[in-house]
C-alpha positions in Angstrom: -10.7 -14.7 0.9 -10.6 -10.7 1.1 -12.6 -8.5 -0.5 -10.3 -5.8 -1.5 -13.2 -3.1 -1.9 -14.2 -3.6 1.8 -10.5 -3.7 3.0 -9.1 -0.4 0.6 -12.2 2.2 2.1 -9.6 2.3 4.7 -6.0 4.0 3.3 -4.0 0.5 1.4 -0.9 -0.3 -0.6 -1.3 -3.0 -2.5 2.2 -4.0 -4.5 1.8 -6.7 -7.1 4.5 -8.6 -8.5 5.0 -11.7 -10.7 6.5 -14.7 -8.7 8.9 -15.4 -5.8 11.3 -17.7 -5.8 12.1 -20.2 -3.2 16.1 -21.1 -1.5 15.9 -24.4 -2.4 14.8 -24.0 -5.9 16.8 -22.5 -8.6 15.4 -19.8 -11.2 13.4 -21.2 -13.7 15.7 -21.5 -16.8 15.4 -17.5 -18.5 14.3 -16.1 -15.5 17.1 -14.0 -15.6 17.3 -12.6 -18.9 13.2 -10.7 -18.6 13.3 -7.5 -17.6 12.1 -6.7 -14.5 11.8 -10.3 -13.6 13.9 -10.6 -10.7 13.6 -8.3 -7.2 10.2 -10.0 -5.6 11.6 -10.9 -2.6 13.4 -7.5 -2.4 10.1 -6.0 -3.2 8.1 -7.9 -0.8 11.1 -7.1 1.8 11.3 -3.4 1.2 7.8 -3.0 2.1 8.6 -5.4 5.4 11.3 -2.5 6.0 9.0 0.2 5.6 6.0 -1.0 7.3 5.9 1.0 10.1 6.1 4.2 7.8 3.0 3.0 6.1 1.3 1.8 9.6 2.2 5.5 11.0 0.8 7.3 8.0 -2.2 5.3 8.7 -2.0 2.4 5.8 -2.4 -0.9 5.4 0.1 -3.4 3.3 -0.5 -6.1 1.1 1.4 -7.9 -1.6 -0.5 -9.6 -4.9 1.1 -12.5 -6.5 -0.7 -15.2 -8.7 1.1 -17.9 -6.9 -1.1 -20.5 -4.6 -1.6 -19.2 -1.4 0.6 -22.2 0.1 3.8 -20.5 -1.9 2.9 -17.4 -0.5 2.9 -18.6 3.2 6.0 -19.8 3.1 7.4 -16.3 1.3 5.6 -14.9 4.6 6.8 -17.0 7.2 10.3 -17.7 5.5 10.9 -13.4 5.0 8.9 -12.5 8.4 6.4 -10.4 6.5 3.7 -8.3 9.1 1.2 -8.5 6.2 -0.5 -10.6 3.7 0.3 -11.8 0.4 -2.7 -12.3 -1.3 -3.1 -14.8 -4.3 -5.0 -14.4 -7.4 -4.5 -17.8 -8.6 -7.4 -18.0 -10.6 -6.9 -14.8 -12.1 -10.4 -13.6 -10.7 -8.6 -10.2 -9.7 -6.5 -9.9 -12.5 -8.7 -10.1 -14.8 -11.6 -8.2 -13.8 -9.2 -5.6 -13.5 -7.3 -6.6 -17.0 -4.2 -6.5 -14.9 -0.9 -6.2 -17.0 0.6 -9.9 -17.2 3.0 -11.8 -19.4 3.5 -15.3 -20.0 6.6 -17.1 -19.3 7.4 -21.1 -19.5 3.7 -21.7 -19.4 3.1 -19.6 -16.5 1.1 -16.3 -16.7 2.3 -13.9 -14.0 1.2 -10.5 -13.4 4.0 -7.3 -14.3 5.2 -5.7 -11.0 2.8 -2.3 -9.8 2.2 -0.8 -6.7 -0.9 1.2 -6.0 -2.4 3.6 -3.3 -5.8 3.0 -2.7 -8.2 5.2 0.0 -12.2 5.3 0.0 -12.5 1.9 -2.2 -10.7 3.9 -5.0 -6.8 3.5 -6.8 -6.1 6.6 -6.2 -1.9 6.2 -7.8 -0.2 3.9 -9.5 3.0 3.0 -9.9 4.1 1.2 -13.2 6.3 0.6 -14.2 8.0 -0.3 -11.2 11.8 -0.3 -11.2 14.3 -0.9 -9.0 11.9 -3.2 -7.2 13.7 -2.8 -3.8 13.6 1.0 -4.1 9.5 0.6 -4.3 7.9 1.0 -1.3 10.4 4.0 -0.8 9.3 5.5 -3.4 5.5 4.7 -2.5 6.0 5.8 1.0 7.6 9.5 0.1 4.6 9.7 -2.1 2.1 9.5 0.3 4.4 11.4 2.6 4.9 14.3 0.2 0.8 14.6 -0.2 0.5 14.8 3.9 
């Protein structure tokens, strides 16, 4: 478990983004044709790129996903991530929050953000996000531009 207010008092990214899929698995039948569907792993992996930009500007990283936390392991090992992906499987976050999210072949997944949080508070968000792989670029040279 991590409590988010505790961890954002110090300067955090946290990206969000609805579900990652797996080599072995194909694309759930659709997948393709919802906008902004596709591009977690190039999300997640753009941020992996850009970590020590965020790490020198003095910010942590994590990624939210509703997926288990055994699916997100395996994005983290199989992607070499150097930061968490945190799940909100029970929707505790999401909903507290009223999170944007959209249902898709019985799954309810959360819509891709990114936000920049410092003191406990969201200080910017990003939403929509799009191209998902341009992302944390486009975080970074925010928090960059303000510096």
């Amino acid at each position: 478990a991590v409590n988010l207010k505790e961890e954002t008092k110090e300067p955090t990214v946290l990206f969000f983004f609805p579900r990652t899929g797996r080599p072995d698995e194909p694309a759930p039948v659709g997948w393709d044709t919802i906008a902004g569907a596709r591009g977690c792993t190039p999300q997640s992996c753009g941020y992996r790129d850009h970590i020590e930009g965020f790490n020198n500007l003095g910010f942590k990283v994590f990624g939210v996903s509703t997926q288990n936390t055994e699916f997100q392991k395996e994005l983290v090992n199989r992607i070499h991530l150097p930061f968490e992906i945190l799940s909100d499987v029970d929707f505790e976050f999401t909903n507290m929050l009223r999170l944007p999210t959209f249902e898709f072949s019985g799954m309810r997944l959360l819509k891709r953000m990114a936000w920049v949080c410092e003191n406990s508070t969201i200080t910017k968000v990003f939403y929509p996000v799009f191209p998902p792989d341009k992302n944390a670029e486009v975080v970074l040279a925010w928090i960059e531009e303000r510096e």
